[in-house]
C-alpha positions as CSV (number, residue, x, y, z in Angstrom):
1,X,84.3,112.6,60.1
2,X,86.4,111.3,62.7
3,X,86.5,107.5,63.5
4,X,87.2,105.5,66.6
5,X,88.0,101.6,66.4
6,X,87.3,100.1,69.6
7,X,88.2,96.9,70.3
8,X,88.3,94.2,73.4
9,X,91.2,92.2,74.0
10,X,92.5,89.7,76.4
11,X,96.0,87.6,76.1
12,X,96.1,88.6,72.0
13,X,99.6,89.5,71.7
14,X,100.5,87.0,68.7
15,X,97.2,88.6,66.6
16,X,97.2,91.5,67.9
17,X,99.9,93.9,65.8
18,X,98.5,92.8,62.6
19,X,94.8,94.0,63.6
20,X,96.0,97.7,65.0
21,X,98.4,97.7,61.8
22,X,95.8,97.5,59.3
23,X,93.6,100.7,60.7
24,X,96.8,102.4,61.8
25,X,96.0,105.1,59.0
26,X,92.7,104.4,59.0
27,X,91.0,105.6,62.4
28,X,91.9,108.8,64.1
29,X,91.5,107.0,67.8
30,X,92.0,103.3,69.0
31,X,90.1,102.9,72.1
32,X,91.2,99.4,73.7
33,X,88.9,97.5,76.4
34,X,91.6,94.8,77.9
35,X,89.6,92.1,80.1
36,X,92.2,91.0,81.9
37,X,95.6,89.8,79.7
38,X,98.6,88.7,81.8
39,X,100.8,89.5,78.9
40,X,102.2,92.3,76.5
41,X,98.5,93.0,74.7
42,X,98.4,96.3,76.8
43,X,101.6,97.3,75.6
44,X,101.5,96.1,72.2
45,X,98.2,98.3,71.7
46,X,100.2,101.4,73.6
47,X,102.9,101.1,71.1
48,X,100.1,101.8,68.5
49,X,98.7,104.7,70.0
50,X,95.5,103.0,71.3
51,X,94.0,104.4,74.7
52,X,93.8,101.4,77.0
53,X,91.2,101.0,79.9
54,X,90.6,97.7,82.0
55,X,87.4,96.1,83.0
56,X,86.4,92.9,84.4
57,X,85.2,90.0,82.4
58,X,81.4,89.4,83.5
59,X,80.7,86.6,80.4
60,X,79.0,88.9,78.3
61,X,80.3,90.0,75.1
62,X,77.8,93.0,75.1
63,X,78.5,94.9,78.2
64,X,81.9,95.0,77.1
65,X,81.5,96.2,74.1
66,X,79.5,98.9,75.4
67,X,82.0,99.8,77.9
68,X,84.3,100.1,75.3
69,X,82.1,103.2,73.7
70,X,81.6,105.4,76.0
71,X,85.2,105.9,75.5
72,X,85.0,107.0,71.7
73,X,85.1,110.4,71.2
74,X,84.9,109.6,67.0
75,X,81.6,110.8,64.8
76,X,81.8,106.8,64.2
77,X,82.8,103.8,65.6
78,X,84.9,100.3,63.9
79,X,84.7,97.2,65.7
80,X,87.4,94.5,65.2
81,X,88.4,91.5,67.2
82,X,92.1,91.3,67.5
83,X,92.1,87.8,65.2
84,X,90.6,90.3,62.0
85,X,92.2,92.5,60.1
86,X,90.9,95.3,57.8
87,X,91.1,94.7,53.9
88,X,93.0,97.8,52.4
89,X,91.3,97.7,49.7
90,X,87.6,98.4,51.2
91,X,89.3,101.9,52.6
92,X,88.6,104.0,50.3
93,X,84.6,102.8,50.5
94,X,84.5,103.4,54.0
95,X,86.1,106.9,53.9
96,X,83.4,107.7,51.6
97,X,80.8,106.2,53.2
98,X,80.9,108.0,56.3
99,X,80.2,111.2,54.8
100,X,76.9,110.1,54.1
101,X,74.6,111.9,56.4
102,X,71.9,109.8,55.9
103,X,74.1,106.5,56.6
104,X,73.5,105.3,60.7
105,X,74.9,101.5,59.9
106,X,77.2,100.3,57.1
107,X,77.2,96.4,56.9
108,X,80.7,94.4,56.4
109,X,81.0,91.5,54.4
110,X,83.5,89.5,56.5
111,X,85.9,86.8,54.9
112,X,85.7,83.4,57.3
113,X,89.9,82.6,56.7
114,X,89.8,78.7,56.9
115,X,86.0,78.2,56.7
116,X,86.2,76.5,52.8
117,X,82.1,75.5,52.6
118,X,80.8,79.1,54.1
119,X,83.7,82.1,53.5
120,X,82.0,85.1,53.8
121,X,79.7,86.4,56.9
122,X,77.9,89.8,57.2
123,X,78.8,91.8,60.1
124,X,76.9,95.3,61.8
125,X,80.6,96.8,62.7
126,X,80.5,100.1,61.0
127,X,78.0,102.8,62.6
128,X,77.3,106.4,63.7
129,X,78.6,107.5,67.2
130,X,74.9,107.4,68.4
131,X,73.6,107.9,72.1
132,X,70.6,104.9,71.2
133,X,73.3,102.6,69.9
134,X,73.9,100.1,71.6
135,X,75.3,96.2,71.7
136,X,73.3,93.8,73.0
137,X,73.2,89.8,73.5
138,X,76.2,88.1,75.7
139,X,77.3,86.1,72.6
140,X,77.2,87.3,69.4
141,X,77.0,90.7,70.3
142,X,75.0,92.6,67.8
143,X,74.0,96.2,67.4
144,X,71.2,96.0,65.4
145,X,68.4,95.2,67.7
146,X,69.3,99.2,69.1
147,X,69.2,100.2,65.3
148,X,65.9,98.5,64.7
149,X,64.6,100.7,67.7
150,X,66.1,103.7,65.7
151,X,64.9,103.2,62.0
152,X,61.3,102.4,64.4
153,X,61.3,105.8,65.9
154,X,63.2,107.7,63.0
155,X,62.4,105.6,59.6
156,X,62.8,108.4,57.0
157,X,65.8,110.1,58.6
158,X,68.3,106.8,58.7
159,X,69.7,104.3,56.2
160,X,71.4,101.0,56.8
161,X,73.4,100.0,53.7
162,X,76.2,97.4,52.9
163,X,79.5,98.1,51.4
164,X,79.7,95.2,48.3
165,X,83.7,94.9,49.0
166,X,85.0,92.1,51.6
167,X,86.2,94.6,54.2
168,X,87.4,92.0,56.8
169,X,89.4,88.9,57.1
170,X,88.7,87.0,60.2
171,X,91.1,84.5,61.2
172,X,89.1,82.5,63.9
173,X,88.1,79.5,61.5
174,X,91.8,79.0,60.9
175,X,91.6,74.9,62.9
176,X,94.9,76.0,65.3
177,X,92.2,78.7,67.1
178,X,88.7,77.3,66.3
179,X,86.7,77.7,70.0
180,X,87.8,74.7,72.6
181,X,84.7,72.9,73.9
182,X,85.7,75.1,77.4
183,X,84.1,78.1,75.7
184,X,81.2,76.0,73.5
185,X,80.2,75.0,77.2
186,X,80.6,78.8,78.9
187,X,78.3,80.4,75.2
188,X,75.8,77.9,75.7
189,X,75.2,78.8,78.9
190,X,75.3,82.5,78.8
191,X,72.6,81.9,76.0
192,X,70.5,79.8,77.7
193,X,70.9,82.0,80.5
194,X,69.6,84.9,78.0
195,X,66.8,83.2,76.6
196,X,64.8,82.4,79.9
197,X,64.4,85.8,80.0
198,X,64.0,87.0,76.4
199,X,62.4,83.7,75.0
200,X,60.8,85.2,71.6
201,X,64.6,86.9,71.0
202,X,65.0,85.1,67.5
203,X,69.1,86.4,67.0
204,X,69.7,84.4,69.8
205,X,67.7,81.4,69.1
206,X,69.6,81.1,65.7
207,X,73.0,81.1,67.2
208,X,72.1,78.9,70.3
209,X,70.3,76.1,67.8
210,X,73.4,76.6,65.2
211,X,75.9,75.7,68.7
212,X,73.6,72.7,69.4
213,X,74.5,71.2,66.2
214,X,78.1,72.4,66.0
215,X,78.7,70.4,69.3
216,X,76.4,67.2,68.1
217,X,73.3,68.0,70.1
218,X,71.4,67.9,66.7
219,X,67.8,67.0,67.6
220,X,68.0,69.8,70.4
221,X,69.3,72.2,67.6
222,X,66.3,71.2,64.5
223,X,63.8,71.6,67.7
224,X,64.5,75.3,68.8
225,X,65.4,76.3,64.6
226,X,61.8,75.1,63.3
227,X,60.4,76.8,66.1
228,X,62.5,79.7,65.5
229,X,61.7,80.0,62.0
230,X,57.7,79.8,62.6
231,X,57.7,82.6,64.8
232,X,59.4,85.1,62.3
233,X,56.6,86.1,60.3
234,X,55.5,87.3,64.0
235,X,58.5,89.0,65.0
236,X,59.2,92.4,65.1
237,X,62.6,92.6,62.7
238,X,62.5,94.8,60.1
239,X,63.6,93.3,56.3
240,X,66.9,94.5,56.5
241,X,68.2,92.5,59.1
242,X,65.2,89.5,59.2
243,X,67.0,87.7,55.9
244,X,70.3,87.3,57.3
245,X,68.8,85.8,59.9
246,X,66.2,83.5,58.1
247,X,69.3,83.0,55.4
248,X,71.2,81.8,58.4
249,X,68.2,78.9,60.0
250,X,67.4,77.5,56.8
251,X,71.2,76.9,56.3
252,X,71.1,76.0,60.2
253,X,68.8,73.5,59.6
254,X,70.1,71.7,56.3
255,X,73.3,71.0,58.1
256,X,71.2,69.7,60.9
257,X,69.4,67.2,58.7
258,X,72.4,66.2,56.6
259,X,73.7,64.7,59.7
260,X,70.8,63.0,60.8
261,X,70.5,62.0,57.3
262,X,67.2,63.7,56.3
263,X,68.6,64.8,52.9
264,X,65.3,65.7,51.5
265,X,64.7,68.4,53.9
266,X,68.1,69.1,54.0
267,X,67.9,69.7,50.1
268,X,65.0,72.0,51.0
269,X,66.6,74.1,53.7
270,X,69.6,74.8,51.2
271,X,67.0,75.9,48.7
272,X,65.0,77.7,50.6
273,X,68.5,79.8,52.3
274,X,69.7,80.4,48.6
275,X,66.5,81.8,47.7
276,X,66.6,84.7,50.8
277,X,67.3,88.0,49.4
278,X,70.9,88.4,51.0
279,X,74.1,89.5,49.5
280,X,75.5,86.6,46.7
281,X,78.4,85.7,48.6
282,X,76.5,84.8,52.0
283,X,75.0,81.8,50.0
284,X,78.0,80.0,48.8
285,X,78.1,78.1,52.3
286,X,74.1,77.0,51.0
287,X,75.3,76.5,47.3
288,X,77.7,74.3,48.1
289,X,76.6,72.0,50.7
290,X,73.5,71.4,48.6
291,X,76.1,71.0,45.8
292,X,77.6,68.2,48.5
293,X,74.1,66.3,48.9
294,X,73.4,66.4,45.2
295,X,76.9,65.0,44.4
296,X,76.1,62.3,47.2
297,X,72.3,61.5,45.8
298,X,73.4,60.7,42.4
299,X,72.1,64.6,40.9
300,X,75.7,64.8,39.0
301,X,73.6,67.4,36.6
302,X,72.5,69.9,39.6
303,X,75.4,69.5,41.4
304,X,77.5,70.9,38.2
305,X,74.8,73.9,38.3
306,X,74.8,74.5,41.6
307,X,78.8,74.7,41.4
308,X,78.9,76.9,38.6
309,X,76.8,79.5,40.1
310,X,79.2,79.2,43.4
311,X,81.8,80.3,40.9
312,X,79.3,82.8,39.4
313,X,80.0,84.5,42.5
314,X,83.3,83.5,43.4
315,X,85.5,83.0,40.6
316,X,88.3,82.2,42.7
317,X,86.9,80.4,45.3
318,X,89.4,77.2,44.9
319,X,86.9,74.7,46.5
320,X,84.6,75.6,44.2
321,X,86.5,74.4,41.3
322,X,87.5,71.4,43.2
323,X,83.8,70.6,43.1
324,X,83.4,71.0,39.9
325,X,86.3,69.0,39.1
326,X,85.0,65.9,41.2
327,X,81.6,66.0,39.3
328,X,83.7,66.2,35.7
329,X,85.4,63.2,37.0
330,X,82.1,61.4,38.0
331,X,80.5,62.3,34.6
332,X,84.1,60.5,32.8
333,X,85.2,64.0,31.8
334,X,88.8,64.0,32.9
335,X,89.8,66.6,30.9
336,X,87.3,69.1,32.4
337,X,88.1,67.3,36.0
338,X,92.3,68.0,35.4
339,X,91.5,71.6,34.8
340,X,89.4,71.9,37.3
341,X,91.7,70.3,39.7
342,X,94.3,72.5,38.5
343,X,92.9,76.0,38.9
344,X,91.9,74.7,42.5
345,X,95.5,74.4,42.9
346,X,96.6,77.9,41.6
347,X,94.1,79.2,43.8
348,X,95.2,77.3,47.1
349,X,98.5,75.7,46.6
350,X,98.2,73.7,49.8
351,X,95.5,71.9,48.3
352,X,96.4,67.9,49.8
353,X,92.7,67.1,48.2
354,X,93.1,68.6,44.8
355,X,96.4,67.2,44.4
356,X,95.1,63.7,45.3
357,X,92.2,64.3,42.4
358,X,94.3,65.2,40.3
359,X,96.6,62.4,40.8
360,X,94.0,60.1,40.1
361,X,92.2,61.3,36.9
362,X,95.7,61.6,35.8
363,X,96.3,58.2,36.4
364,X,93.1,57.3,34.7
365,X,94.2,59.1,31.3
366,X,97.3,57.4,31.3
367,X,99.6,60.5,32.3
368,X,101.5,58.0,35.0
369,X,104.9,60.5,35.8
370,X,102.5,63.8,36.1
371,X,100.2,60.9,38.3
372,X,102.8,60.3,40.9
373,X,104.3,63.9,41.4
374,X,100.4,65.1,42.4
375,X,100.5,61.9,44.9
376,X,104.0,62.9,45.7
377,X,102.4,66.4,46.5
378,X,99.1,65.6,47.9
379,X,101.4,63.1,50.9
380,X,103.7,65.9,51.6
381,X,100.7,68.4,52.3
382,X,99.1,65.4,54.1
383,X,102.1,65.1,56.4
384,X,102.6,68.9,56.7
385,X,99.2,68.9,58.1
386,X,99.8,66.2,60.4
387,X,97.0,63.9,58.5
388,X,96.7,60.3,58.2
389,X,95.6,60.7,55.3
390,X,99.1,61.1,53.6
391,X,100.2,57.7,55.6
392,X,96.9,56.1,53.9
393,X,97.2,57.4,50.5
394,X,100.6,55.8,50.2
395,X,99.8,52.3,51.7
396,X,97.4,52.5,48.9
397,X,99.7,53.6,46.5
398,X,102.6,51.1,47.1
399,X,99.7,48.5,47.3
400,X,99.2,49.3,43.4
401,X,102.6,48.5,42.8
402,X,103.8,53.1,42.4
403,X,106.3,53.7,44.2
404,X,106.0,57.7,45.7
């Protein structure tokens, strides 16, 4: 089976050689959509054998995208954004995969670089070279409303399956590229603009409330997601793609009440997401913000449950432990909290906030020397990042008479 990556790109020189050099010997064409770079991204893709055509940006994602395939000639088709690159290890799973005849969509889990809380995210970026396939919505542009329309028509003949391996890291969480308000402002109106005339379109309801919040509109954002999450029982998504999506609002919507501070429902919403028959690792953003609210309520017991499943999941997951380790030092267990604080560590080296932990139960226990070399730590990570924090943490410090 032969298998086109096709890609858009604009200005993504800096991200660009790592994406195309992780499908290099992968894909057997690289079809590249540019939108209009004023830099070397044209070249860069050249020099990795990519055909390269031009179009011009029209603010939506999906006629793009679908500009970009009618120039695949593959039996199937890879999607990446130039800030993602493909894990070598899933390879071997997706060479086999596409020999599935049966197989029109294979799901990706996606790894959210730099987004601690919620790391992993599901994504329809693996399918069949398919005349009805199609993307569609200008932000978040999505495949699977054309696939529902498929499986509609053609129910017994096609499968949609997910491969259990993190196939993708995506490096657009990282905090030196998350979105500028510029672009919050030009998606929510290409989304708006969407929904006058496809009102009942619940994909884009979801991601247009989940914006709301994001850029403090909060009230507008619970209004359209309760709405939104009535109307799915009437809506015509099929159960392979509705739970993502109900996952998604109730997790939507306990954020939105945690910051209008409604923690009941917010409690309820996380409970109600972790319960949604989706993949393990798409709950740990649920897991642990309930974990957060249970921690903040007093719940030290179902916090420590609700951590431990996270790692149930995740073993290495180094906020996770962290977590854990701030309720062990809550409940007076500091030796429990230190080795908590410590794995965190192992995991994430840069970890200002572990180190800082740690530097305290350490102080509690009497361990003064290993104390003041996690402070020492935890300020030079602070300043590395450019945080008050690290300022902060010493005026306290030298305030107590330690000298870091």
């Amino acid at each position: 089976m032969k298998l086109t990556l096709c890609m858009l790109v604009k200005n993504e020189e800096a991200t660009l050689p790592a994406c195309l050099g992780s499908v290099k010997d992968v894909v057997d064409e690289i079809v590249v959509l540019d939108t209009g770079s004023s830099e070397r991204t044209s070249d860069i893709a050249k020099d990795f054998g990519a055909r390269v055509y031009t179009c011009e940006w029209s603010n939506d994602f999906a006629v793009a995208r679908n500009q970009s395939l009618k120039y695949a000639t593959g039996d199937w088709i890879l999607v990446l954004d130039a800030d993602e690159v493909l894990v070598p290890e899933v390879i071997p799973q997706i060479k086999e995969a596409i020999q599935n005849d049966r197989f029109i969509l294979i799901n990706l889990i996606r790894h959210e670089v730099g987004a601690a809380q919620s790391p992993y995210s599901l994504v329809s970026r693996l399918f069949r070279n398919h005349p009805d396939i199609y993307f569609s919505h200008p932000y978040h542009a999505s495949v699977d409303d054309s696939i529902i329309k498929i499986l509609e028509q053609e129910k017994d003949r096609w499968l949609v399956v997910t491969l259990s391996a993190v196939a993708i890291k995506h490096y657009g969480y990282e905090s030196k590229v998350i979105a500028s308000r510029d672009k919050f402002k030009i998606a929510q109106q290409a989304m708006e603009a969407y929904l006058k005339t496809h009102p009942n379109d619940i994909y884009t309801r979801n991601k247009l409330a989940a914006l709301y919040i994001e850029i403090g509109q909060v009230e507008q954002g619970v209004e359209l997601l309760e709405s939104t999450l009535q109307a799915i029982p009437n809506c015509n998504y099929l159960e392979y793609i509705e739970p993502p999506i109900l996952y998604e609002i109730h997790y939507h919507l306990g954020i939105a009440y945690t910051r209008i501070k409604k923690l009941s429902k917010a409690k309820n919403h996380y409970r109600h997401a972790i319960q949604v028959q989706v993949l393990p690792q798409l709950k740990i953003g649920a897991y642990n913000n309930l974990g957060s609210l249970l921690l903040q309520t007093g719940d030290l017991t179902g916090a420590k449950a609700v951590y431990e499943a996270v790692l149930q999941i995740a073993p290495n997951l180094a906020i996770a432990h962290y977590n854990l380790g701030i309720v062990h030092k809550q409940k007076g267990r500091f030796k429990e909290a230190i080795a908590a604080y410590e794995k965190a560590i192992q995991l994430n080296p840069n970890y200002a906030e572990a180190y800082q932990n740690l530097g305290v139960v350490l102080l509690k226990v009497g361990s003064v020397v290993e104390s003041l070399d996690a402070f020492r730590k935890a300020i030079a990570i602070y300043e590395q990042q450019q945080s008050n924090v690290g300022y902060q943490l010493r005026q306290s410090l030298t305030e107590m008479g330690l000298r870091v």
